[in-house]
C-alpha positions in Angstrom: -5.0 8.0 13.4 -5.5 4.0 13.0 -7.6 2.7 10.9 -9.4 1.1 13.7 -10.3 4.6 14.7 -11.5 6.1 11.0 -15.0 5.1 11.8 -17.0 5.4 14.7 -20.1 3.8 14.2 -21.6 1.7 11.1 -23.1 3.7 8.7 -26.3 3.1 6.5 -24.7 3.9 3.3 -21.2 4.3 1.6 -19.8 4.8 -1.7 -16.6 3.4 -3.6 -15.3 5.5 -5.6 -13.0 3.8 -8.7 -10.6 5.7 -11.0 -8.8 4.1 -13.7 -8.4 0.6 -13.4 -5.0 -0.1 -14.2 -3.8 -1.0 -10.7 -4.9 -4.5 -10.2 -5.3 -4.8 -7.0 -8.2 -2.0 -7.1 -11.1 -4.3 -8.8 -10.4 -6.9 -6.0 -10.3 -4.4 -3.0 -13.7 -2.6 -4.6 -15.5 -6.1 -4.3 -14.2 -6.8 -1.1 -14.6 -3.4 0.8 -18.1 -3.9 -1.1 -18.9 -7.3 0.0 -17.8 -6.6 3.6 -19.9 -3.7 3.7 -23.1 -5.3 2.4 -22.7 -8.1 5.0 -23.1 -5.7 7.6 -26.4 -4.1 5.9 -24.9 -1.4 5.0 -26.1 0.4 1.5 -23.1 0.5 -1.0 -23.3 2.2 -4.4 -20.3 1.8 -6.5 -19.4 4.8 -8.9 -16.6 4.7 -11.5 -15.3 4.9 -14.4 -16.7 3.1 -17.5 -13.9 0.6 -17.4 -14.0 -0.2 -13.8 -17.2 -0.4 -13.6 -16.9 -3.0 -16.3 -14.4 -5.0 -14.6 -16.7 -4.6 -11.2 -19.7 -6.5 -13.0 -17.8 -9.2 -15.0 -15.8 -10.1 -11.9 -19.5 -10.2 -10.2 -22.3 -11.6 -12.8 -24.9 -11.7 -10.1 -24.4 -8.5 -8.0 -23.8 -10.5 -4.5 -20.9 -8.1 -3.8 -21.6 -5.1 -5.7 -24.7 -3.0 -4.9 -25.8 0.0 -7.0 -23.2 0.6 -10.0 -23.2 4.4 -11.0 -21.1 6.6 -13.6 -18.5 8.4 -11.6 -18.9 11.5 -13.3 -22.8 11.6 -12.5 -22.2 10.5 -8.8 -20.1 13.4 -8.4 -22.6 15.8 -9.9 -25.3 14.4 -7.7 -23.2 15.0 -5.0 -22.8 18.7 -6.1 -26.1 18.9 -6.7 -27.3 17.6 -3.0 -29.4 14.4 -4.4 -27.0 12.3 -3.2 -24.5 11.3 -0.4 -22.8 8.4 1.4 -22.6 8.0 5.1 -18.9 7.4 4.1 -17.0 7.3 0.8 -14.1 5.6 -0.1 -12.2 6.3 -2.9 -9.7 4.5 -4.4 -6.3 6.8 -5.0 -3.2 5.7 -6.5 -2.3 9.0 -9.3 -3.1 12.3 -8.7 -6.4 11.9 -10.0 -7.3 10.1 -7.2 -5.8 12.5 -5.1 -8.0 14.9 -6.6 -11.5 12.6 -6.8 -10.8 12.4 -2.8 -10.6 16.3 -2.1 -13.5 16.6 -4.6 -15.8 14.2 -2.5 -14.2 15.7 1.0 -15.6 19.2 0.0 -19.1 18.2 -0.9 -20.2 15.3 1.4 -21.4 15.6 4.3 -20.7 12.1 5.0 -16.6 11.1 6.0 -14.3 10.2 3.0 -11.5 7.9 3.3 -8.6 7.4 1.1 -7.9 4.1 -0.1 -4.0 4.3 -1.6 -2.4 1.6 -2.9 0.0 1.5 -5.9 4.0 2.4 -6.4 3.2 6.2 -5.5 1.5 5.4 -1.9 3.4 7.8 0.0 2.9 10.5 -2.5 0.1 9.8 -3.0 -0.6 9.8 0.9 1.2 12.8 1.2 -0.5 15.0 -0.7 -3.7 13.5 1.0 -2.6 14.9 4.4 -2.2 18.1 3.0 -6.1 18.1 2.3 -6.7 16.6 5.9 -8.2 13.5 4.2 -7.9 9.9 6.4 -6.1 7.6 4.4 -5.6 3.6 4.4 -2.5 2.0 2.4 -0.7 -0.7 1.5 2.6 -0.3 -0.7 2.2 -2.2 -3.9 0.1 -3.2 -7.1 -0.5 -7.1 -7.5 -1.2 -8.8 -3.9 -4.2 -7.3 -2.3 -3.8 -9.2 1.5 -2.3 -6.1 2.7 -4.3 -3.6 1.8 -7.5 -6.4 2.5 -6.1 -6.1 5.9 -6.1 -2.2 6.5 -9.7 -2.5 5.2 -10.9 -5.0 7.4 -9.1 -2.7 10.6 -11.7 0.4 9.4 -14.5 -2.0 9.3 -13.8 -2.3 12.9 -16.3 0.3 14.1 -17.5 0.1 17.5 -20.4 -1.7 17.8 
C-alpha cells in the first residue's frame, strides 16, 4: 500500500503518539505531522512521554503546531476506557516499544493507526509491524528528517 493510499478522507481528529525521544528526528516530525494536520483543521492531541512532551513544548513556546499535549500512559487508558479516540493515530516507532504502543492503539481504536518508523531498526521495526497488519510509513535513518517529512506529506494526501 502507498502512503498516498493510507488515508481516504480527512479526518476530524488524530493523535501522535511519542515514545522515547532519543531519535532526533522524532521531535521534528511530531511538530510537523502536527502542524500539517492543524492547517487542514483537523484536531490533533499529542500524547507522550514526559520527556517528549517536554521537547514538543520547548521546541514550540506558543502551541502554533502542537494542539492538546497529553501523558501517553493516560491517553492509552482513555483509549481502553472508551473516553477517547482519534480519527487516526500515528505513532512514532523506532524500538520495540514502539512496535508495541502501535499494536496497543490498533486493538483499541476505532479510528486507523499508522506507523511512523524511522531510526537504524526501520525494517525491523517495519517487519514486525506487518506481522500486526499495521500501515506503516518510513524513512531509514536518525538525523535528517526530509525523508521521512516526505512520506508524511504523501499520507496527507487524502482525497479531497
Amino acid at each position: 500500500m502507498s502512503e498516498k493510499n493510507i488515508i481516504q478522507k480527512k479526518p476530524d481528529s488524530a493523535l501522535l503518539l511519542l515514545g522515547c525521544p532519543q531519535v532526533p528526528i522524532q521531535t521534528s516530525a511530531a511538530l510537523y505531522l502536527s502542524g500539517m494536520l492543524r492547517r487542514n483543521n483537523v484536531d490533533v492531541t499529542i500524547a507522550g512521554t514526559k520527556s517528549a512532551r517536554a521537547l514538543v513544548e520547548m521546541a514550540d513556546i506558543d502551541a502554533q503546531y502542537t494542539g492538546k499535549l497529553q501523558d501517553i500512559d493516560r491517553i492509552i487508558d482513555h483509549m481502553s476506557d472508551g473516553d477517547f479516540d482519534a480519527d487516526v493515530s500515528f505513532v512514532f516507532v523506532h524500538n520495540e516499544a514502539g512496535v508495541a504502543y502501535a499494536a496497543t492503539v490498533q486493538a483499541i481504536s476505532s479510528g486507523n493507526v499508522i506507523a511512523v518508523v524511522f531510526g537504524s531498526e526501520t525494517q525491523a521495526r517495519t517487519s514486525e509491524l506487518d506481522e500486526i497488519g499495521c500501515p506503516a510509513v518510513t524513512a531509514q535513518g536518525s538525523h535528517n528528517p526530509l525523508p521521512l517529512k516526505r512520506k508524511i506529506d504523501g499520507v496527507l494526501s487524502w482525497d479531497a
